[in-house]
N, C-alpha and C positions, 0 to 999 in steps of 0.2 A: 464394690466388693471384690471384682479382679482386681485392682490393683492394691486392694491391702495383701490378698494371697501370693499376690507377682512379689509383693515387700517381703513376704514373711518366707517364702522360697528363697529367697535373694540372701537374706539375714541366712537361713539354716546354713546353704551353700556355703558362706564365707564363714559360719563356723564351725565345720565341719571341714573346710579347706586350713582352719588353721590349728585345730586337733588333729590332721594327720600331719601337719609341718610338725606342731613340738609332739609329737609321737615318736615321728622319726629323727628326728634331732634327740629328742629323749634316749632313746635306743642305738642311737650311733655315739652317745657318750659313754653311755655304760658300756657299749662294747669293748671302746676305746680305751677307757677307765681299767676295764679287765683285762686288757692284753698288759698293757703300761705296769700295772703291778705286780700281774703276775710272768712276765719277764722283762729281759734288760736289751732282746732282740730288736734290730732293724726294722724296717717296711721295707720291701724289695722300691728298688727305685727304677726299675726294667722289667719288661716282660721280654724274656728269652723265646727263641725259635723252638719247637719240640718238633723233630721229622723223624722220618725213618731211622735215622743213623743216631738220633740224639739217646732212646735209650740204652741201646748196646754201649754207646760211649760214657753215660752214666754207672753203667755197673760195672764197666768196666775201672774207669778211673777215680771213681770217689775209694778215699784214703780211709775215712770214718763212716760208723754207720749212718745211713740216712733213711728217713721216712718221706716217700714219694704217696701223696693224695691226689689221684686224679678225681678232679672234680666239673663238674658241669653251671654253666648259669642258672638254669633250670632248678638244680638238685637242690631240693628243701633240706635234707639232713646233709647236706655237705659243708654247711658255714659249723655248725655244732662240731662236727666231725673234725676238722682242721681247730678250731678251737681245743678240745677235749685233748687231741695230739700235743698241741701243743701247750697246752698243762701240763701233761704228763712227760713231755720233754722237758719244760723247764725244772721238772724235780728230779732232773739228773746234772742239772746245769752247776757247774760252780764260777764264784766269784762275775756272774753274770755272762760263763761261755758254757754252751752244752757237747757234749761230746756227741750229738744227733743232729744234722743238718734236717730241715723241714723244707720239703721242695712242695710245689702245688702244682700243678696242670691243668689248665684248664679245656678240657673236651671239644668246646666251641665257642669261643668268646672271640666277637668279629674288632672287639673297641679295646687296642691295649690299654688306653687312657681310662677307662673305667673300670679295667682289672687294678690299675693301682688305686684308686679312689677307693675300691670300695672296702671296707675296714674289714668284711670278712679275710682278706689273703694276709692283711697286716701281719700277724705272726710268720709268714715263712721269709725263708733264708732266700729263696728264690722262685720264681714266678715265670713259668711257661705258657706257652700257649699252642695248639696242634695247628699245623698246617701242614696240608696234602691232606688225601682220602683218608677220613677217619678210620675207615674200618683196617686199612693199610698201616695206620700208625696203632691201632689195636690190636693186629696179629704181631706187629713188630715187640708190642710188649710183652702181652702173651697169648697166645693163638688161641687157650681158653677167654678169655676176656672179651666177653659179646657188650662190651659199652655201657652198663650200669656203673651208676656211682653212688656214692663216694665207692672208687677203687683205691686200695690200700697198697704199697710197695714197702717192702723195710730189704733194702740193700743192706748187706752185713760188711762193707768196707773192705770185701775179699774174690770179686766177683760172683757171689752171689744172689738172689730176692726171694723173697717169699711173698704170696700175695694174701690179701683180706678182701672177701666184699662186704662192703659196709663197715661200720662205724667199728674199730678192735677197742674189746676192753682192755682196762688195764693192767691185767692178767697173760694176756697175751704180747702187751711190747714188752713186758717184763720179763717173760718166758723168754723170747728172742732173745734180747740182750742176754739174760744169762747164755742160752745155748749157742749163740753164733761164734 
């Protein structure tokens, strides 16, 4: 009798182990599937340094405007968040170039290698990662900024940012753009 129950645990196990493999294979196409169509953009193929000095030199010298999303491993609405952006960026895009660069940040990601794997960053133009003291690279952004995310940035290509916490509808990147 145990070992028919030790067979039938063994069996569940392994199908149970192979309903979360095409689960997530499932969901990492569609993701895939939904970037790919819905633009003509890159995968970052680096993850850049983000310090102290990196965002003052962002708002500084970006030419166009950009939407900066700091996001975290952790942060359950952050992969939706950078998605939903960048839908809404590619409906300003022509002939497959946007006139909004999509940068990502990520708050604490220790594995660069799995920041590019993973299909949530697939849409940005470029791919950071924080090193030094977090809270140090948090005031350097903005001294209100107590580290929740998704943090929102839309730099207007003139030395300026405005910030969002949480996910901005698309009412408000529209607004920007007009008003910047």
């Amino acid at each position: 009798m145990r070992s028919m129950w030790k067979n039938c645990a063994e069996a569940l196990a392994r199908c149970v182990a192979a309903v979360a493999v095409t689960g997530a294979a499932i969901a990492a196409t569609i993701v895939i599937a939904t970037f790919s169509a819905s633009t003509a953009f890159a995968a970052p193929v680096a993850v850049e340094t983000f310090d102290k000095a990196t965002w003052p030199s962002l708002v500084r010298t970006m030419k166009q405007p950009a939407i900066v999303v700091f996001t975290s491993v952790t942060c359950t609405h952050c992969p939706g968040a950078i998605a939903n952006l960048a839908k809404q960026r590619a409906q300003f895009s022509s002939g497959g170039r946007s006139p909004l660069s999509l940068l990502v940040v990520s708050i604490d990601a220790e594995d660069d290698a799995a920041l590019l794997r993973d299909v949530h960053y697939a849409p940005a133009d470029r791919l950071f990662a924080f090193r030094g003291s977090m809270q140090a690279l948090q005031y350097a952004v903005n001294p209100e900024w107590r580290g929740m995310t998704p943090y929102v940035a839309f730099i207007d290509g003139r030395g300026a940012a405005r910030f969002v916490l949480g996910e901005p509808k698309a009412a408000v990147l529209q607004g920007w753009l007009k008003g910047r």
